[in-house]
C-alpha positions in Angstrom: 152.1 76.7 119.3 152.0 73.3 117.9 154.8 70.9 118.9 155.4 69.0 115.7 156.5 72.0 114.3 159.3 72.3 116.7 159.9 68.6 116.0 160.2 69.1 112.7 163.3 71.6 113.0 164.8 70.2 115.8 165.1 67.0 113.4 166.2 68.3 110.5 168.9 69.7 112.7 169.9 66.0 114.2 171.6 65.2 111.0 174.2 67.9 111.6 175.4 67.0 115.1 175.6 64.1 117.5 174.5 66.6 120.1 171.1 66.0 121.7 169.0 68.7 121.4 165.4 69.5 122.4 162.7 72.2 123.5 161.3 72.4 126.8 157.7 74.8 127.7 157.4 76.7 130.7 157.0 73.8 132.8 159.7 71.8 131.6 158.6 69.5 130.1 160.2 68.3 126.7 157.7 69.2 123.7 160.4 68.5 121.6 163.4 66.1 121.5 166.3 64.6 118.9 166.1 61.6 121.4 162.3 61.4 120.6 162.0 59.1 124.2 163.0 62.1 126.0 159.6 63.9 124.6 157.5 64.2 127.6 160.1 64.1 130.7 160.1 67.1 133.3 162.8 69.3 133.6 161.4 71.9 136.0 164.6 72.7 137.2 166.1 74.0 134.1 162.3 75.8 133.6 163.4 77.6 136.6 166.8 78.7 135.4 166.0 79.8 132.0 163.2 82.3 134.1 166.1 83.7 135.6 168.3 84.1 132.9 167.2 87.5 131.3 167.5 86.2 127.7 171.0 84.8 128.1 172.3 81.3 127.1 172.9 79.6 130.8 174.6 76.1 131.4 172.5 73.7 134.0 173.6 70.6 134.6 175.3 69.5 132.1 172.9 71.2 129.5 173.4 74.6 127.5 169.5 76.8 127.4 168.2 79.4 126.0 164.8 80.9 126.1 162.9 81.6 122.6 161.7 85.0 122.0 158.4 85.7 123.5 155.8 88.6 123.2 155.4 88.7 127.2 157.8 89.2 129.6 158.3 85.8 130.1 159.4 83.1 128.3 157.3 80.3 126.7 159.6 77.8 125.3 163.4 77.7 125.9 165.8 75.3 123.4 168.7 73.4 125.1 171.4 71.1 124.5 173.3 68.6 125.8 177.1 70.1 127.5 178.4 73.1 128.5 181.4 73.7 125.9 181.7 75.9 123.6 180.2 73.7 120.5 177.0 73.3 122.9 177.0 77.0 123.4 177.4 77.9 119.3 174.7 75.0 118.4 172.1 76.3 121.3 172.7 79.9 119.7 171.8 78.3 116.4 168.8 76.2 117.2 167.6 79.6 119.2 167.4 81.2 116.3 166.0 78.5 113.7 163.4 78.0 116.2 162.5 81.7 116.6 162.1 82.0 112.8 159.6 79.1 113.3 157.6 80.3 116.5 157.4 83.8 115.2 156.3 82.9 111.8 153.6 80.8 113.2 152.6 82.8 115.8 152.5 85.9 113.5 150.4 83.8 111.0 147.6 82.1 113.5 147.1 85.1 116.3 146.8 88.0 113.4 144.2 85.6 112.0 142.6 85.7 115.5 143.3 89.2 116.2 141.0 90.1 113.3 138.4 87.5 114.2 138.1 89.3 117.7 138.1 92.8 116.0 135.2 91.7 113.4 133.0 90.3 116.1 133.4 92.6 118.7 135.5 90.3 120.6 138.3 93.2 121.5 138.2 96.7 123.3 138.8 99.2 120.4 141.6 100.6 123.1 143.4 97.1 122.6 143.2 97.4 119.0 145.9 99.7 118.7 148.2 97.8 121.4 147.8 94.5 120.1 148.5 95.7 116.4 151.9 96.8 117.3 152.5 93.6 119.1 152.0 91.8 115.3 153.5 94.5 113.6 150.2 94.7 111.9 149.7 97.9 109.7 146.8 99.7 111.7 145.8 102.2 108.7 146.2 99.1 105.3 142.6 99.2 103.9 140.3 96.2 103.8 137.4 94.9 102.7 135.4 92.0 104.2 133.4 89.6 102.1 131.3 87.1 104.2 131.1 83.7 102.4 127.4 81.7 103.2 127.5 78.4 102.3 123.9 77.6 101.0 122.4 74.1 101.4 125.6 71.6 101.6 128.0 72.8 103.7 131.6 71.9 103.3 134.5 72.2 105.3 137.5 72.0 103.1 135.7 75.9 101.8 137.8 77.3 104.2 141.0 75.7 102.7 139.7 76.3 99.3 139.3 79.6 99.8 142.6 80.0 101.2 144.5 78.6 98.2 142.9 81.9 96.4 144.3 84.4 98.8 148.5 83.2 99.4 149.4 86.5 101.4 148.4 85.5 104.9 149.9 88.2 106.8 147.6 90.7 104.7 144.7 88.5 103.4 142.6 86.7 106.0 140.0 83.7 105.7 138.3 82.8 108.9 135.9 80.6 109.5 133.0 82.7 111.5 130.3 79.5 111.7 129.2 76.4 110.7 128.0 78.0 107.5 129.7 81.6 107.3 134.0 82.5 106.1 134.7 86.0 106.2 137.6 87.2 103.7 139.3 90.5 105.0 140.8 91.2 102.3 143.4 94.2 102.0 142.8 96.6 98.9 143.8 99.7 97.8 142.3 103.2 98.4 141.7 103.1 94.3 139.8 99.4 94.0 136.8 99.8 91.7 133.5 97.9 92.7 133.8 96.2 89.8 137.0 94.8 91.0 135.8 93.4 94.2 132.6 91.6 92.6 135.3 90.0 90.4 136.7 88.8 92.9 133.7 87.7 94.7 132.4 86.5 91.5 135.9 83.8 91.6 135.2 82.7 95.0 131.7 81.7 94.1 132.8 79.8 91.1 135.9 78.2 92.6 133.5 76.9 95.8 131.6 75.9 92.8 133.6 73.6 90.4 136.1 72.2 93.3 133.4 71.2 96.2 130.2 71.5 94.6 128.9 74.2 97.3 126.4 76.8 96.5 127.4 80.7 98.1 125.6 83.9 98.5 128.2 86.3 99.3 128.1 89.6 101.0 130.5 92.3 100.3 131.3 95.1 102.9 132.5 98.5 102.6 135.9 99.7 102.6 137.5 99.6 106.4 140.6 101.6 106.3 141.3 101.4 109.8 141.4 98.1 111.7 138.8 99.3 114.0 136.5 99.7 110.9 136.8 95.8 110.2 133.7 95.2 112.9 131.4 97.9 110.5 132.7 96.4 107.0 131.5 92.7 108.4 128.6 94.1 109.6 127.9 95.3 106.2 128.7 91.9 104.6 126.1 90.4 106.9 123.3 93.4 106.1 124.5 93.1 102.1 123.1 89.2 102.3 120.0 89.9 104.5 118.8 92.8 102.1 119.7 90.6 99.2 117.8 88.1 100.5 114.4 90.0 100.2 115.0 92.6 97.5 117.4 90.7 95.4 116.8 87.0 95.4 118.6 86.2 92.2 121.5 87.7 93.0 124.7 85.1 94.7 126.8 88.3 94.7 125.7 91.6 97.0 127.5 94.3 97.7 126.5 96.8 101.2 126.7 100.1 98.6 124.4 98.9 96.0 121.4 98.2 98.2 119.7 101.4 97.7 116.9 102.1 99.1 116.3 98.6 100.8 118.7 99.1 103.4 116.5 101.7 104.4 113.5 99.4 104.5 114.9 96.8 106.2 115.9 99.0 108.9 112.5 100.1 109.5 110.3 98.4 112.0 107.5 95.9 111.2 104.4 98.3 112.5 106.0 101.5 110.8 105.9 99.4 107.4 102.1 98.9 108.1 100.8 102.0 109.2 103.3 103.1 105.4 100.9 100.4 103.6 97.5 101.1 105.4 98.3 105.2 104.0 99.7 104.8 100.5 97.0 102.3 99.4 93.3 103.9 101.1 90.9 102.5 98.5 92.3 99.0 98.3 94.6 96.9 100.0 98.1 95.7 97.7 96.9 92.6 98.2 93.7 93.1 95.9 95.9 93.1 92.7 96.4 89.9 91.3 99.5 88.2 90.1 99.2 89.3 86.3 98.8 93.1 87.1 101.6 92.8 89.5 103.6 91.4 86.6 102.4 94.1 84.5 104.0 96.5 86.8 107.1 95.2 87.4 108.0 95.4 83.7 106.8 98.6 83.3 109.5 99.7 86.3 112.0 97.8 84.7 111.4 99.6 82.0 111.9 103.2 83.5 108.0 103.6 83.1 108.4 103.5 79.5 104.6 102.7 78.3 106.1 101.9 74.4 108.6 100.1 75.6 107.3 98.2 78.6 103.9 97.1 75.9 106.7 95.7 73.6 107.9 93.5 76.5 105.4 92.3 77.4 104.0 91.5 73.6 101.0 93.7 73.9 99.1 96.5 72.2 100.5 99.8 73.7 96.4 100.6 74.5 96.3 97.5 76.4 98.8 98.7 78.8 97.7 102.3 79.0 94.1 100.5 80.0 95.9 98.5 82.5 97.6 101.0 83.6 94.3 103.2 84.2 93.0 100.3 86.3 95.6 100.7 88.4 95.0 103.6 89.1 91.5 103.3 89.8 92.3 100.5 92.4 95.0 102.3 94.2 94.9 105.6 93.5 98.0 105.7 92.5 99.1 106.5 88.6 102.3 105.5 87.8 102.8 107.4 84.5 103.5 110.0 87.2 107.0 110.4 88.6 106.3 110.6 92.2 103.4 107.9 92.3 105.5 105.6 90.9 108.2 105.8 93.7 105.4 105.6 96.2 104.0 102.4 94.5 107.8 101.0 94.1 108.0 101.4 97.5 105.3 100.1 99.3 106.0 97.1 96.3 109.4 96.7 98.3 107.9 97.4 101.8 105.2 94.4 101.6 108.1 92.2 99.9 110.0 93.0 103.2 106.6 92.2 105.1 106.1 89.0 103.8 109.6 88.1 104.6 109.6 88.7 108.3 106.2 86.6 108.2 107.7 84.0 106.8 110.9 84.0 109.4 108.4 83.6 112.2 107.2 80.0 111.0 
């Protein structure tokens, strides 16, 4: 709990009475003070009478105190002021309160904050989970989705607060800073939220980082937690959606976990499994006998849903120049891809030594 906050109360209540009033920590000594040369004395004594006082407003020496609500069974800070009438008994009751209001809302705000950081990397015993949830009156089951925000190239640190402007709610809407480089946005949704929806959203963050600090993102979006123990998967996710993207989707700033298809699989597959795959599908010749232009060539007719009419339109060619391409292909590899299954084995092992070629480049 940051003092100047209590400071900040306990002055705006100076105004109202002639009263000195103040806030002592566990120790006793005076984090906050309407006599601000008070602020750092030792009361120990009065510490040790407030400990005693289960919860009730005691007089000490001259002084009315009052412990401040605390999740432990202890208190933390206590509130006291100056006599032992019953004006210094009505205005301790008061600043008790104010105070509360204060510590609470802060507390509530900064340790759900790092309740979910601890869930999201691992940092927590799922059996805590549950405990600590219902100490911050935090709704267990309320759906979320984490997006994980990368900062590419310049990294700023006022993304964080950027970011936060976006998402107002902060007792359902987290930002937390994971890294030098990484934010992860739990965001709570709806058991209805469209896809669609969320890369909006995604899409806003990016362009916001954007126009107001000039820093680049690729962002990650994870699948829908809707427990608080699923936060840890859903982050996970984000992290795997900017991997994969990284590879298999380079042009892409925006990747969501359940639209990776088939190179989630891939990248989950270990390095010598990929080239024993490689050294099977392509017997005659190795992939790396086809040169750049035929690669091309095939690319376009994939994105073309192996369309030889279309694809030859594309690429501004007779349609008998690609059929001949096409049958060179084939005499290379082995492989047609007018045919169904070839071409998923050939889009495949495409993908595979795209994958290869990444981890090779990692290792330098």
């Amino acid at each position: 709990m940051t003092n100047h906050l209590f400071s900040d109360v306990i002055q705006q209540m100076k105004a109202a009475t002639d009263r000195q009033l103040g806030v002592i920590d566990v120790e006793g000594t005076v984090v906050a003070c309407t006599d601000g040369e008070q602020v750092g004395a030792r009361l120990p004594k009065l510490a040790r009478v407030v400990a005693l006082s289960e919860d009730q407003a005691v007089h000490f020496s001259g002084k009315t105190v009052k412990a401040l609500t605390s999740y432990g069974s202890s208190f933390d800070f206590a509130v006291f002021v100056d006599g032992d009438d019953d004006m210094a008994h009505s205005l301790c009751l008061m600043a008790q309160v104010a105070l509360n209001c204060t510590k609470i809302y802060y507390e509530e705000k900064h340790d759900k904050a790092t309740f979910v950081k601890n869930i999201i990397t691992d940092n927590i015993l799922p059996g805590d989970i549950y405990i600590r949830a219902k100490e911050l009156h935090f709704a267990a089951d309320q759906k979320h989705t984490v997006f994980l925000v990368r900062q590419v190239g310049s990294v700023d640190v006022g993304a964080v607060d950027v970011l936060q402007s976006l998402f107002p709610d902060r007792q359902q809407d987290f930002v937390i800073s994971v890294n030098e480089t990484d934010i992860a946005v739990v965001k709570s949704v709806n058991a209805e939220v469209e896809q669609s929806e969320l890369l909006k959203l995604a899409s806003t963050m990016e362009e916001t980082l954007k126009s107001q600090i000039f820093v680049k993102t690729i962002i990650g979006i994870g699948g829908m937690a809707d427990h608080l123990r699923e936060l840890a998967d859903s982050y996970k996710e984000a992290q795997v959606a900017i991997e994969v993207g990284k590879v298999f989707d380079t042009e892409k700033t925006v990747i969501t976990y359940e639209n990776l298809g088939i190179g989630r699989l891939i990248y989950q597959l270990p390095t010598t499994l990929c080239e024993i795959f490689l050294d099977e599908v392509f017997k005659k010749n190795s992939i790396d006998t086809l040169d750049q232009e035929t690669l091309f060539t095939i690319n376009k007719f994939f994105e073309n849903n192996l369309n030889v009419s279309e694809t030859s339109r594309k690429l501004f060619v007779h349609r008998n120049t690609l059929v001949y391409r096409l049958e060179k292909i084939k005499k290379l590899t082995g492989l047609d891809l007018r045919e169904f299954d070839h071409a998923i084995i050939f889009k495949v092992a495409l993908m595979v030594k795209k994958y290869l070629s990444s981890r090779d480049n990692k290792m330098f």
